[in-house]
C-alpha positions as CSV (number, residue, x, y, z in Angstrom):
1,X,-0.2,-3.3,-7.3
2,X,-3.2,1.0,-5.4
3,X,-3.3,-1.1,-6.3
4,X,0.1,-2.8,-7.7
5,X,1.9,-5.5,-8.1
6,X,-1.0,-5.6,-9.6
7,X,-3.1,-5.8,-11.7
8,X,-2.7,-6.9,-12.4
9,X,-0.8,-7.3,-9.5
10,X,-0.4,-4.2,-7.8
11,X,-3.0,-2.1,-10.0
12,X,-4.8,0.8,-9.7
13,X,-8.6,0.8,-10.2
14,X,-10.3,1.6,-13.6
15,X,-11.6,4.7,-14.4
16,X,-13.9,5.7,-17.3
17,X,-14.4,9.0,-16.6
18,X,-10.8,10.5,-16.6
19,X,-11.1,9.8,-20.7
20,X,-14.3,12.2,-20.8
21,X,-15.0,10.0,-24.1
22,X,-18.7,8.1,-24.4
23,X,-18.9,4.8,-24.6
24,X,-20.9,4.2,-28.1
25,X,-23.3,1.4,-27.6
26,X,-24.9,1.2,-30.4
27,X,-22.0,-1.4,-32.5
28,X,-22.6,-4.3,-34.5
29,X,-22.6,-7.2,-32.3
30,X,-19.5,-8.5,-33.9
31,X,-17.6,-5.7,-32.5
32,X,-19.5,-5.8,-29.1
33,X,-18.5,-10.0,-29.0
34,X,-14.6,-9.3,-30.0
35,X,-14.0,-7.0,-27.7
36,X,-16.1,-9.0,-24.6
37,X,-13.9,-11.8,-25.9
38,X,-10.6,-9.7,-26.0
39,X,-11.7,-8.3,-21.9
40,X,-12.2,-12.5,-21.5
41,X,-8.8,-13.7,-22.6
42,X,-7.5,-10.4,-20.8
43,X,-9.0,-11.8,-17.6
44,X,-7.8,-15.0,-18.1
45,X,-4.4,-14.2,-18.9
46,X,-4.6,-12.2,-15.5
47,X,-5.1,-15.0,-13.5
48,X,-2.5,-17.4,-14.6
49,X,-0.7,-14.5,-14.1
50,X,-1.6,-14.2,-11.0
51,X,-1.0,-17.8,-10.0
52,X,2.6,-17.8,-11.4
53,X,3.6,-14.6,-9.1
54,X,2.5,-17.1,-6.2
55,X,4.8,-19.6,-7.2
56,X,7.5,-17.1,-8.3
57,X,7.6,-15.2,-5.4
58,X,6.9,-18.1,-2.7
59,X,9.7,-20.1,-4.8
60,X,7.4,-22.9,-5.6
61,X,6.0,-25.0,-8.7
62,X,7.1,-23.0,-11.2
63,X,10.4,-23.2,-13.5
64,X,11.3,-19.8,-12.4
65,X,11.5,-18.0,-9.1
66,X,12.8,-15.1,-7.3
67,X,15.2,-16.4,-5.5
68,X,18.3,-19.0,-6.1
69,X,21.8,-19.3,-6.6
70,X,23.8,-16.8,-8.6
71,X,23.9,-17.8,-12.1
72,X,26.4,-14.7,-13.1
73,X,28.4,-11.8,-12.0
74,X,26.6,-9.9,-9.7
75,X,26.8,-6.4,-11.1
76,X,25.0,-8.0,-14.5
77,X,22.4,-9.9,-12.0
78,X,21.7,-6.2,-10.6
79,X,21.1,-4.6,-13.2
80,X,19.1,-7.3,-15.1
81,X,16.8,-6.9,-12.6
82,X,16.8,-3.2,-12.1
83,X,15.7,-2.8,-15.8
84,X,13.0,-5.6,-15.3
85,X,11.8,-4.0,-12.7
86,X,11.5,-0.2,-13.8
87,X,10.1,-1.8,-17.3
88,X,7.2,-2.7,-15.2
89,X,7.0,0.4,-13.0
90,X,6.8,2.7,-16.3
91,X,4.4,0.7,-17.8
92,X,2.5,0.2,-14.7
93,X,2.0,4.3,-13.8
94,X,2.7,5.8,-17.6
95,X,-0.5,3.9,-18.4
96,X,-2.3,4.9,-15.6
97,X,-2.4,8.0,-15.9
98,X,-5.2,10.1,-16.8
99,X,-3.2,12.3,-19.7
100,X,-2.2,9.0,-21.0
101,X,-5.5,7.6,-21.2
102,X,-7.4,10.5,-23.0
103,X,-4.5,10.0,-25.4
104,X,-4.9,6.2,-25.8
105,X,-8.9,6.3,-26.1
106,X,-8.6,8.1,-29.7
107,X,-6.6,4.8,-31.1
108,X,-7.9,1.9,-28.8
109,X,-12.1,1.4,-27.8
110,X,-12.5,2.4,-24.8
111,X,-14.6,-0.6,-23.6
112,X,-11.0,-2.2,-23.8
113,X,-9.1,0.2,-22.0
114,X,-9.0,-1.6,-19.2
115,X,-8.4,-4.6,-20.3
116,X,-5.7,-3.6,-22.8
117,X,-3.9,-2.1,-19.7
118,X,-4.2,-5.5,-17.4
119,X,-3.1,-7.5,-20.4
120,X,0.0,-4.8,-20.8
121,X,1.1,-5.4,-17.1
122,X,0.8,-9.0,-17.3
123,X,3.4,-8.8,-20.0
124,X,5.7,-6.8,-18.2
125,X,5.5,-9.4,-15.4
126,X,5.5,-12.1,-17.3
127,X,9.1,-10.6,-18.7
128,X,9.9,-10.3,-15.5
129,X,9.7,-13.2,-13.9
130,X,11.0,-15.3,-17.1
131,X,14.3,-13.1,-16.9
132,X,14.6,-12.6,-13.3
133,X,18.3,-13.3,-12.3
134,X,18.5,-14.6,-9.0
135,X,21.4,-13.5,-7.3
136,X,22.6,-15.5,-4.5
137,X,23.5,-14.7,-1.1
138,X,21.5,-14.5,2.3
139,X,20.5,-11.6,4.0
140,X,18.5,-13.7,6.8
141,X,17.6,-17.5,7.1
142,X,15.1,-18.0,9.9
143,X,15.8,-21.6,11.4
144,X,12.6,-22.0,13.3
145,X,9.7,-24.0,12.7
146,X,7.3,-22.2,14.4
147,X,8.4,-18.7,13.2
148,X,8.6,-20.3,9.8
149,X,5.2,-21.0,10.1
150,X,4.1,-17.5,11.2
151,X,5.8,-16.1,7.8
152,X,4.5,-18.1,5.9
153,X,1.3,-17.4,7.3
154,X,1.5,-13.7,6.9
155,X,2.6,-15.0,2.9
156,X,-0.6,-16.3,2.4
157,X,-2.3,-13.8,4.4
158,X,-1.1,-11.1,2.2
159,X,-2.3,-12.9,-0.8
160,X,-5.5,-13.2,0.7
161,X,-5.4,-9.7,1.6
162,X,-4.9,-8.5,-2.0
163,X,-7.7,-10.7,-3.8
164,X,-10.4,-9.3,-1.0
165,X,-9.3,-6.0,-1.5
166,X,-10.1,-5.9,-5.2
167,X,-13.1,-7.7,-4.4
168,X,-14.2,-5.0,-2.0
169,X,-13.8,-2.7,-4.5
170,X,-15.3,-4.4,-7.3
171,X,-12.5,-6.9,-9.1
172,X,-14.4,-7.2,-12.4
173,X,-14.0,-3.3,-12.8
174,X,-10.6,-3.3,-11.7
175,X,-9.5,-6.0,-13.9
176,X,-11.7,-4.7,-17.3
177,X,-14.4,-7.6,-17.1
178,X,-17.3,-5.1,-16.0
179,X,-16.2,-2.5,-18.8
180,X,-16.5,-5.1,-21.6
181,X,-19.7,-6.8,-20.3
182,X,-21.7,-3.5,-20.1
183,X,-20.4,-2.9,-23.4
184,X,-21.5,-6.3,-25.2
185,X,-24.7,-6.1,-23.4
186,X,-25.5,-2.8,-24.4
187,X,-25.8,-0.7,-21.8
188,X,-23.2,2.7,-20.7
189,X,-20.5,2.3,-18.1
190,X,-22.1,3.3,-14.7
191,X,-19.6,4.9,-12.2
192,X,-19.2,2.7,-8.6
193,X,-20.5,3.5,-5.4
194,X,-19.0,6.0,-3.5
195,X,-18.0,4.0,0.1
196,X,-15.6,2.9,2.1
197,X,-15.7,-1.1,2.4
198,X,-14.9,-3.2,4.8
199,X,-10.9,-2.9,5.3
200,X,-11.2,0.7,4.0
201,X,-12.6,2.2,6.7
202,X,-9.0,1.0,8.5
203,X,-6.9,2.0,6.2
204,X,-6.7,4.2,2.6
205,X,-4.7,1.0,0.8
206,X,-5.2,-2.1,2.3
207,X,-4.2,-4.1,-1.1
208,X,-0.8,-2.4,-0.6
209,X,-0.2,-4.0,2.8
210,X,-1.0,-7.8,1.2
211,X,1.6,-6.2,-1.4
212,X,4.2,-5.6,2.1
213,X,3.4,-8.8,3.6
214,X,3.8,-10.8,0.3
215,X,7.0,-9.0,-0.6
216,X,9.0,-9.2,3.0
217,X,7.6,-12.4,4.9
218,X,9.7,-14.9,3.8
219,X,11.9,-17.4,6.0
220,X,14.8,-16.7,3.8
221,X,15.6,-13.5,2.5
222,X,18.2,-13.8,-0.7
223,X,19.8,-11.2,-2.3
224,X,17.5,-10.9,-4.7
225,X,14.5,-11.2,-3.1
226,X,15.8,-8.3,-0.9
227,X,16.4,-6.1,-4.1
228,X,12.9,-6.9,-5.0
229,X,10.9,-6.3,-2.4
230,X,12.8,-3.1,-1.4
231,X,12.3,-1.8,-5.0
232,X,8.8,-2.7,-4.7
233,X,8.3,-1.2,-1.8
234,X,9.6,1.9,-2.8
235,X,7.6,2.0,-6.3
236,X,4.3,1.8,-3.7
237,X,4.7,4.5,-1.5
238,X,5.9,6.5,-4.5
239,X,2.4,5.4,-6.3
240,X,0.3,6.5,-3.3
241,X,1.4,9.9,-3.6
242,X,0.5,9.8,-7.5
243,X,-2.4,7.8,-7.0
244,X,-3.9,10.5,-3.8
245,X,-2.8,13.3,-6.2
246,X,-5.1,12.4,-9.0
247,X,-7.9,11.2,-6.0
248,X,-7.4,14.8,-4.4
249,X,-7.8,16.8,-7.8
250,X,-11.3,14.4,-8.8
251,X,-13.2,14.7,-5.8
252,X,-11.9,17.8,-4.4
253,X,-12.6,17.7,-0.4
254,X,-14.2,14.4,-0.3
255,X,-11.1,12.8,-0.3
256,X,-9.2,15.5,1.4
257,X,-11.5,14.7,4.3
258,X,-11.2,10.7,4.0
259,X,-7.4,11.1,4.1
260,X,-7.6,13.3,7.1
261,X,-9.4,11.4,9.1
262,X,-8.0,7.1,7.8
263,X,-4.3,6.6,8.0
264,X,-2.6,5.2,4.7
265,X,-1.9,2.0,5.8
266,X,-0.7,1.8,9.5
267,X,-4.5,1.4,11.6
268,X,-4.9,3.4,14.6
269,X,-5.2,1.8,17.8
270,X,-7.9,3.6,19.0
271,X,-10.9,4.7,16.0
272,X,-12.3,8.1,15.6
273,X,-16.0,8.4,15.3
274,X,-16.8,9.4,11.7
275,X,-19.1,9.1,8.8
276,X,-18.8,6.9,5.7
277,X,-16.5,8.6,2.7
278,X,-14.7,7.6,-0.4
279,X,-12.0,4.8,-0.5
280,X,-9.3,4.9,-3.1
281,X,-10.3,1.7,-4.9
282,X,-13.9,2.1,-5.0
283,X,-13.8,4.7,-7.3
284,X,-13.1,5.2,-10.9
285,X,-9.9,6.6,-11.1
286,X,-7.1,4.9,-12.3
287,X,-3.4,5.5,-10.8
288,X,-1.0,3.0,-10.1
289,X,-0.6,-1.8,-7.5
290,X,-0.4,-0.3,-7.0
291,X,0.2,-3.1,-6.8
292,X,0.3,-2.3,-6.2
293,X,0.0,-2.1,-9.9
């Protein structure tokens, strides 16, 4: 989803430089088309990927979705979907971490790195949401229209809220397009700016409070949408501290100083006076969302 749900859903952003391995530009252009074309159909994937956690989630248009009568016992429900889930969340951070990519650059190009990590966490969703069990029950049915409409609102507006957030910090990096582009034209991977856009001078992980809003404002909270989102929530706020810990140990007391002074996700009423720093997502460093992953 800091990125996670993701990538793809909740994901964190890319990073080239964790792998400490140069990008050879100098291929045949065969090579240099497949793997543009491999980053495409990555990209691609992501956003019918994308789409369907709309539906899934929102319990719309698609043949599966997160909520719904029990189909089973419980218990088998439960833990159906606790193994679904922490498929994804091991996939989702394992991958992201730097160790693990200086290990997976010796087998995979690295032009496709990022890419072969969005098209790995649209799988795990994917698996997912085909097996999800709904399980039944109500934890709260909100009867009103108008506040119906106010959740639903803040639904879409955490949607919104994700897709601007990669955007701000450059969604065709984060999702492996740039990577493979640079690569079929030629030319190195250049590091991004080093800023704090937009929502990121409010907040440290704006795309993980679309993630909140998407996760818990619903008029009827099932069982199992209640198991999701709290396991989803929990996976983020552990994925912060991994995600910082990397953030802290690459750029030393640049970051120190941008999480001193920007709160994590909560705004401050009242805004101190400061200059321009790093945000999480605008650089190349690549943790978990998280979507957050």
């Amino acid at each position: 989803m800091s990125r996670h749900f993701c990538t793809s859903i909740i994901s964190p952003p890319a990073t080239n430089h964790n792998t400490k391995l140069p990008i050879t530009i100098n291929a045949p252009w065969s090579r240099r088309i497949a793997i543009f074309a491999y980053g495409v159909a990555s990209y691609i994937f992501f956003l019918g990927v994308f789409a369907y956690a709309v539906g899934f989630i929102g319990n719309f248009l698609v043949p599966t979705r997160l909520d719904g009568p029990a189909t089973g016992p419980l218990w088998l429900a439960l833990v159906i979907n606790l193994g679904l889930f922490t498929l994804f969340a091991l996939q989702h951070s394992v991958m992201a971490r730097p160790a693990f990519k200086r290990w997976w650059t010796q087998y995979i190009p690295q032009p496709a790195e990022r890419s072969t990590y969005v098209l790995a966490t649209n799988i795990a969703l994917l698996m997912m949401f085909w097996l999800w069990r709904p399980m039944g029950g109500t934890i709260w049915q909100v009867e009103s229209f108008a506040a119906q409409i106010v959740l639903w609102s803040l639904f879409a507006l955490g949607w919104l809220t994700v897709l601007v957030s990669t955007f701000l910090i450059n969604h065709f990096d984060l999702l492996g397009l740039r990577q493979v582009t640079l690569y079929l034209l030629g030319k190195p991977y250049t590091e991004l700016k080093f800023v704090t856009p937009g929502l990121y001078k409010l907040v440290r992980h704006p795309l993980y409070i679309g993630w909140f809003l998407v996760m818990w404002a619903t008029p009827t909270m099932t069982a199992a949408h209640f198991v999701f989102a709290l396991m989803s929530s929990a996976y983020i706020l552990v994925a912060i501290q991994l995600e910082e810990r990397d953030l802290i140990r690459y750029h030393g007391n640049d970051y120190a100083e941008y999480r001193r002074r920007v709160p994590m996700l909560i705004p401050r009423l009242r805004r101190r006076n400061h200059q321009p720093s790093v945000a999480p997502h605008m650089v190349n460093v690549q943790t978990t969302s998280s979507v957050t992953g």
